[in-house]
C-alpha positions as CSV (number, residue, x, y, z in Angstrom):
1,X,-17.2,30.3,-45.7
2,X,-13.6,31.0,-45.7
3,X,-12.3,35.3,-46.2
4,X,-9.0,36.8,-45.8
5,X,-8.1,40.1,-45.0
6,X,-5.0,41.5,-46.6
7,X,-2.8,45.1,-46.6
8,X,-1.6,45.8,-50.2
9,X,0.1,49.5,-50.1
10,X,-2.0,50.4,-47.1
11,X,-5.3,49.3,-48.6
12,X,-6.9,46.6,-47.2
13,X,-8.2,44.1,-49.4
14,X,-11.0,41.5,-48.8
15,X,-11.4,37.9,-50.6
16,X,-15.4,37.2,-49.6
17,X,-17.9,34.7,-51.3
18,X,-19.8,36.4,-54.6
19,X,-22.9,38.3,-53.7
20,X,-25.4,39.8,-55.9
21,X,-24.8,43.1,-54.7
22,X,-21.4,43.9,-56.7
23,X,-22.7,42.2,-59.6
24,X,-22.7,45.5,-61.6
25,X,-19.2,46.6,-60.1
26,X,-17.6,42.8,-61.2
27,X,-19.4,43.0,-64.7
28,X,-17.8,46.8,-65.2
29,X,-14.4,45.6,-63.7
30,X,-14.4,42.3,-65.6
31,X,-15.5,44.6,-68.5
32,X,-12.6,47.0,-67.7
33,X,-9.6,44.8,-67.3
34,X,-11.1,42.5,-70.8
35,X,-10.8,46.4,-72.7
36,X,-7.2,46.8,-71.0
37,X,-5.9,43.9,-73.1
38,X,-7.3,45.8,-76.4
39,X,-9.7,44.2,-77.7
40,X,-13.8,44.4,-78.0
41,X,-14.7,43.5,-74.1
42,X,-17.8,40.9,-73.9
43,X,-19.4,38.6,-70.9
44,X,-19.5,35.5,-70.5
45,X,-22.9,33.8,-70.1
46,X,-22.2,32.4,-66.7
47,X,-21.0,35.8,-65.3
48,X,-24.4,36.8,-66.0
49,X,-25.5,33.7,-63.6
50,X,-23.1,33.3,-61.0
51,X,-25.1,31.9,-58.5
52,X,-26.9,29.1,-60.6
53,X,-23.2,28.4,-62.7
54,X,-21.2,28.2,-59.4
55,X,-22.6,28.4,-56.1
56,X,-25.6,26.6,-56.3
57,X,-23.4,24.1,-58.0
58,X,-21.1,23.5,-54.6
59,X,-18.2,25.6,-56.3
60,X,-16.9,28.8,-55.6
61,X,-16.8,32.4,-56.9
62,X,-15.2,34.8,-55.0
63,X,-14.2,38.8,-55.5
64,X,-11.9,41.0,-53.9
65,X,-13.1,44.1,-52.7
66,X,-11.0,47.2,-51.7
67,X,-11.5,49.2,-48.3
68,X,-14.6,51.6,-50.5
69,X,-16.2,48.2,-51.6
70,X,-15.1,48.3,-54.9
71,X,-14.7,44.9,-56.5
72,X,-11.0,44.7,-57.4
73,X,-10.6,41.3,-58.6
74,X,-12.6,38.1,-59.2
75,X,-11.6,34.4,-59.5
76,X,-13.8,31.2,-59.2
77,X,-13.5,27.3,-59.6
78,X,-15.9,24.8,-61.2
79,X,-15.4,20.9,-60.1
80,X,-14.9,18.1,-63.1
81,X,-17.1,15.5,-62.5
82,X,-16.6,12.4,-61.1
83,X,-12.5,13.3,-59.8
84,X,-11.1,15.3,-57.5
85,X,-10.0,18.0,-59.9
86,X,-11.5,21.6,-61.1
87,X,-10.9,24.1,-63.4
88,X,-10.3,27.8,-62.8
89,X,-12.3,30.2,-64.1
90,X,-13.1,34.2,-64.3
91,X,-9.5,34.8,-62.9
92,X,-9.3,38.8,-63.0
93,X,-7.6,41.7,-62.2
94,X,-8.8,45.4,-62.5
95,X,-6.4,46.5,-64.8
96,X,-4.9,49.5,-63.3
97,X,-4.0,47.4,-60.1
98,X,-2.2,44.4,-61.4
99,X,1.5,43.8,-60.2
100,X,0.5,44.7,-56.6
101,X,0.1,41.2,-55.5
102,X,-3.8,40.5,-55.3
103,X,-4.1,38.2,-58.0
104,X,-0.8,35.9,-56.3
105,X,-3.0,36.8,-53.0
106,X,-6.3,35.4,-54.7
107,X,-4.5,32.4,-56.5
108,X,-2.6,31.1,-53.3
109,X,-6.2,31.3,-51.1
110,X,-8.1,29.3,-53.5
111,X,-5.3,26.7,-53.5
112,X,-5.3,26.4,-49.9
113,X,-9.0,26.0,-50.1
114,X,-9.1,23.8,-52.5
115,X,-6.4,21.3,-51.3
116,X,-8.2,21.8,-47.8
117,X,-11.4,20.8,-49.8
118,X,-9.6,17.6,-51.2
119,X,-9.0,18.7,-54.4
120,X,-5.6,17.3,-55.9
121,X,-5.3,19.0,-59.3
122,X,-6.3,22.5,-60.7
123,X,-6.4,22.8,-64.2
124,X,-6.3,26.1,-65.6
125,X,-7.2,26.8,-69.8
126,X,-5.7,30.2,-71.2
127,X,-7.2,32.4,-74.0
128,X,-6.4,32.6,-77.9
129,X,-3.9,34.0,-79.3
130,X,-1.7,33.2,-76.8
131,X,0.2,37.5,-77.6
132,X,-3.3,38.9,-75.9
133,X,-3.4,37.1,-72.9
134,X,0.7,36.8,-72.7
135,X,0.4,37.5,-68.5
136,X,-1.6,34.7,-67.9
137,X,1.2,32.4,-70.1
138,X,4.0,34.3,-67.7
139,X,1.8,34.3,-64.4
140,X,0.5,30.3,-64.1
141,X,4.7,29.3,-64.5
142,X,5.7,31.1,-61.6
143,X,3.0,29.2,-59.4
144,X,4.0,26.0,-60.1
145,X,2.1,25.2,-62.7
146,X,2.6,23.3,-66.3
147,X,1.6,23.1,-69.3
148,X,0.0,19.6,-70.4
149,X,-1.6,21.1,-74.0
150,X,-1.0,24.3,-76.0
151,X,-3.0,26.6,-74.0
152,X,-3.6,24.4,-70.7
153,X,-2.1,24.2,-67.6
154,X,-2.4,21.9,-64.5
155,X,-0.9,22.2,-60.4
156,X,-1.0,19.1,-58.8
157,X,-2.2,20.2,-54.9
C-alpha cells in the first residue's frame, strides 16, 4: 500500500490506508469540519463501516494524520462497476487546518494512484445547497475538473 510523507509548516503529515484504530478521531474530525460549515453535523452510514464499504470492496479510504497521530483529513474512492471510473467520496478537512495545502496534498495522491491503478475518470458529486458547501464548488475547478450536471464534476486521468 502506497503512503506519503509530507512537511506542511513544519508538521509532518502522513497519507496511510484507514485503520480501525482512529475510527473515533475521523468520526469526531469528520463530525468537526461537517459543524464548521454551520449546520447540524450527522454520519454517514458507511463511515460507520469503512472497512466492509471500501476496503474489503478493493477501494480505498485513506486519512491523514499529523506528527501526534491525530487524523487531520480523510478522503476515499469507491469504483463504478463495470468501467474504469470511481467516485470520490468522504473528502475532508479538519476545519481549522484548511488552506494549508493537505487537502491539494490528499487530492493529487489519490490521482496518481488512481491513474497508476488504471483508472481514467474520477467523478466527484457536491452537496446541496450549493452556498454550504461553496469550497468544494471553488476547490474541484482549480484541479482540473468540470462540471458535467448541476452538482457533479468529472477529471479525465
Amino acid at each position: 500500500d502506497w503512503e506519503i510523507i509530507m512537511d506542511i509548516k513544519n508538521n509532518l503529515i502522513k497519507i496511510i490506508v484507514y485503520d480501525e484504530k482512529y475510527k473515533a478521531d475521523l468520526l469526531s474530525m469528520i463530525l468537526e469540519a461537517k459543524g464548521s460549515l454551520g449546520s447540524n453535523p450527522s454520519l454517514n452510514p458507511d463511515l460507520l463501516t469503512i472497512s466492509e464499504s471500501y476496503l474489503k470492496k478493493g477501494d480505498k479510504f485513506w486519512i491523514a494524520i499529523n506528527n501526534k497521530n491525530m487524523v487531520i483529513g480523510s478522503i476515499a474512492y469507491s469504483s463504478i462497476p463495470d468501467s474504469t471510473e470511481v467516485f470520490l467520496h468522504r473528502f475532508f478537512i479538519k476545519s481549522n487546518l484548511k488552506h494549508n495545502g493537505i487537502g491539494s496534498t490528499l487530492l493529487k495522491f489519490v490521482e496518481i494512484y488512481l491513474k497508476k491503478e488504471g483508472k481514467t475518470r474520477i467523478k466527484v458529486h457536491l452537496g446541496n445547497p450549493r452556498e454550504k458547501w461553496i469550497e468544494s464548488y471553488n476547490f474541484y475547478p482549480k484541479y482540473g475538473y468540470k462540471f458535467f450536471e448541476k452538482d457533479y464534476l468529472y477529471k479525465e486521468l
